[in-house]
N, C-alpha and C positions, 0 to 999 in steps of 0.2 A: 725669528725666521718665519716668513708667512708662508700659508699654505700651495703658491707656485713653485716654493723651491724643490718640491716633490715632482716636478712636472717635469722633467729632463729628460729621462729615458723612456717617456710615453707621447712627447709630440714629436715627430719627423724632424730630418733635415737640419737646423742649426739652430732647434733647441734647446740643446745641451750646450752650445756657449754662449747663449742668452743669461740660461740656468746661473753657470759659471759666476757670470759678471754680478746675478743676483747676490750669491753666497755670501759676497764683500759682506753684506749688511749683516752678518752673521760673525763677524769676525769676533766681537767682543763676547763672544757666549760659546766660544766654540770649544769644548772641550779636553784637547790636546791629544796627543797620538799614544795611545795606552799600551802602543809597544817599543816606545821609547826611539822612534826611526825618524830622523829627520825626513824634510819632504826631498832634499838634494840627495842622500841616501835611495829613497825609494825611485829616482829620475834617472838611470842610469843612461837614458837615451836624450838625455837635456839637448844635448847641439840639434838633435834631428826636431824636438820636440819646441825646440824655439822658436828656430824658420818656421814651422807648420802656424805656433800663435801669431808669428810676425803676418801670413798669410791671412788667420782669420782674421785679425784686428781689421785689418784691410778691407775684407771685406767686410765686417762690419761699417766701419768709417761708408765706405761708398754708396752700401747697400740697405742696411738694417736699421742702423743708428737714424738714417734722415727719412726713410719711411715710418718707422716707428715715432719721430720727433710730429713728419704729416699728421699721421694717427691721432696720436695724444692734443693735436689742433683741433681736430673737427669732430672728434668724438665725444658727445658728456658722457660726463662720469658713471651715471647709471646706467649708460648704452654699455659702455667698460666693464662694468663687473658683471652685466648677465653676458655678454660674451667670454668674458674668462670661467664664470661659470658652466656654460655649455662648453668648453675645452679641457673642465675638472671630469664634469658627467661622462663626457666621450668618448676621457679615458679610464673609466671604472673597472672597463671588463680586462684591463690586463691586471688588477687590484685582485680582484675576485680569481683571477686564472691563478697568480701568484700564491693566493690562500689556499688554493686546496694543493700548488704543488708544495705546500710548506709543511700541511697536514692540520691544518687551522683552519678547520669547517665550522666553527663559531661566525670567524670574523669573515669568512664567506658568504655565510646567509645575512651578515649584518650588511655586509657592501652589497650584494644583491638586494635587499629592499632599500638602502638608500640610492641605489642606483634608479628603481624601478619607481619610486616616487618622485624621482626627480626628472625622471623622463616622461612620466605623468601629469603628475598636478605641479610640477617644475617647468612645463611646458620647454620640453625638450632639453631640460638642465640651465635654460636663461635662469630661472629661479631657483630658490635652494631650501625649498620646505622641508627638506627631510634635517636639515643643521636642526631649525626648530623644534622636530619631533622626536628628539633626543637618539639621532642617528650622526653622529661625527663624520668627518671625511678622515679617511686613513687609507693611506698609499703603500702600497709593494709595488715590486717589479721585481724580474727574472735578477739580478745581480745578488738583491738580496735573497734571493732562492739559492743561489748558487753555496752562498755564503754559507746557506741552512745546513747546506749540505757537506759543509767544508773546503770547498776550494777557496783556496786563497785567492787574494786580491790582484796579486802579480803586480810587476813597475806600474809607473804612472806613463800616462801614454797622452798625449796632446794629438786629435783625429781632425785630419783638414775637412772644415765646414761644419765638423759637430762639436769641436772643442775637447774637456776635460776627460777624461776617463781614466779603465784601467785595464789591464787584460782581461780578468775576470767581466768587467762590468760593457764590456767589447760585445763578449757572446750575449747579454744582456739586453744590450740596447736593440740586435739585433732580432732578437726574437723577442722581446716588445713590441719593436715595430710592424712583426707577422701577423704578430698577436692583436692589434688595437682595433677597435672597432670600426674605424675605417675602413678596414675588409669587410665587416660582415656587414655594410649598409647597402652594397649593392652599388654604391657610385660609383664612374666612371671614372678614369682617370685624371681626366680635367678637374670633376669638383673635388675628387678628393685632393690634389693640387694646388686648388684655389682655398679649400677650406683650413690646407694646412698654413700655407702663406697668412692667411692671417689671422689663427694661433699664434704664428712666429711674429709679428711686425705689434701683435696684442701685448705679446710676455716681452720681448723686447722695452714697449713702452712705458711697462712698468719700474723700469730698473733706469729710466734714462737720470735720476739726481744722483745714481752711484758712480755714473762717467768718472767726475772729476776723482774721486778715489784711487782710479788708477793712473789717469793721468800723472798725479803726484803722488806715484810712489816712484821709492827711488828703483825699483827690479816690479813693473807690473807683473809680468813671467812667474815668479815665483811666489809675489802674493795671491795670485792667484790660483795656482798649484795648492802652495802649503794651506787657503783656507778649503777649497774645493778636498783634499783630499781627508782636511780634519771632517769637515760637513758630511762628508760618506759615509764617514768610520762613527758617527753619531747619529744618521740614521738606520744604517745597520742594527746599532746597538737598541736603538729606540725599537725596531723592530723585530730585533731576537735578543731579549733579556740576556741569555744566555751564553751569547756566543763570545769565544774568546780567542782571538788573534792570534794567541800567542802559543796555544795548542795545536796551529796548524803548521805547517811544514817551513821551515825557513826560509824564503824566496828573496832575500834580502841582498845575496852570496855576488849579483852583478856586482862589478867595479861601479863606484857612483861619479856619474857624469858631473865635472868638474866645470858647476853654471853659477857657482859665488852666490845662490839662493840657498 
């Protein structure tokens, strides 16, 4: 899993089902559901949760998919990755916000100077001197905050234009998005608009050789449910050693939406 599949709940708008379509690549390493719940179990809202992916694919298809396919035309490759790298730096400060509401002031000072190096001698995060100066990229967001703190993950929930998610990770996305430095640059609304568009048509074009994966499955719906919701409960864990699922309240008790995934 490369380091944009972190990127979900800290770019705007229809990131998080870009994210999504990413995870497929993730599929063979994904390390299974440590509380023994299938993903059709945890979907109890499948029929509503269906329409809404039938909705994004769509617009993906009309919208996403062939500006992203433009993109990956006229862009070389080196222009590509300091642009995905100024959309890693960009989004540091909800990384850093997340650390100290976790109570992990280590790895707060550590993302703050690799934050502030790369918005430095990174020239504005195009570049990524600080990987070099033995400062890794490491992601939180509000979801895994939540987590910290034990709320549970609640059904899976499919969000028209943002894609994947969960109850828990709903309140997440959304106060990441209050959170991200976007706000505190001072732009207007136009550039931040235009700067997020293409973030979105960037990360998008990354993920354009996984298309055909879904195409030929036989339920894309559900492959991508059951890997999206493995890849969460693995990041989690990558992020709170400790945390165990299965000490938190039972939330499982819906009747499970009957989607044959």
């Amino acid at each position: 899993m490369n380091r944009d599949s972190h990127r979900p709940t800290r770019l705007a708008g229809a990131a998080s089902l870009l994210m999504a379509i990413g995870l497929l690549a993730g599929c063979a390493s994904n390390p299974g559901n440590t509380q023994g719940v299938s993903g059709a179990e945890r979907d109890p809202l499948a029929p509503i949760n269906r329409e809404i992916y039938r909705f994004n694919m769509l617009l993906d298809a009309a919208v996403l998919r062939p500006a992203a396919v433009g993109y990956e035309t006229v862009t070389p490759e080196p222009v590509e990755t300091g642009i995905s790298n100024f959309f890693d730096n960009l989004s540091m400060p909800i990384t850093i916000i997340n650390d100290l509401l976790q109570l992990k002031p280590l790895d707060a000072v550590r993302d703050t100077g690799r934050f502030l190096v790369n918005s430095t001698v990174g020239l504005a995060g195009f570049l990524d001197p600080a990987s070099g100066w033995n400062m890794p990229e490491h992601s939180e967001d509000f979801g895994i905050t939540l987590a910290r703190w034990g709320v549970p993950s609640g059904p899976y929930l499919q969000l028209p234009f943002l894609g994947p998610s969960t109850v828990r990770d709903v309140f997440g996305l959304y106060v990441d998005h209050f959170a991200s430095f976007y706000y505190w640059t001072g732009w207007d609304p136009a550039t931040r608009n235009a700067v997020t568009a293409v973030g979105i048509v960037q990360l998008r074009a990354q993920f354009l050789e996984l298309d055909k994966m879904l195409t030929q499955s036989y339920d894309p719906y559900a492959l991508m449910r059951n890997t999206w919701l493995q890849q969460r409960a693995k990041n989690v864990r990558e992020n709170l050693p400790d945390y165990d699922p299965n000490a938190l309240p039972n939330y499982y008790d819906l009747p499970a939406g009957d989607d044959g995934g």
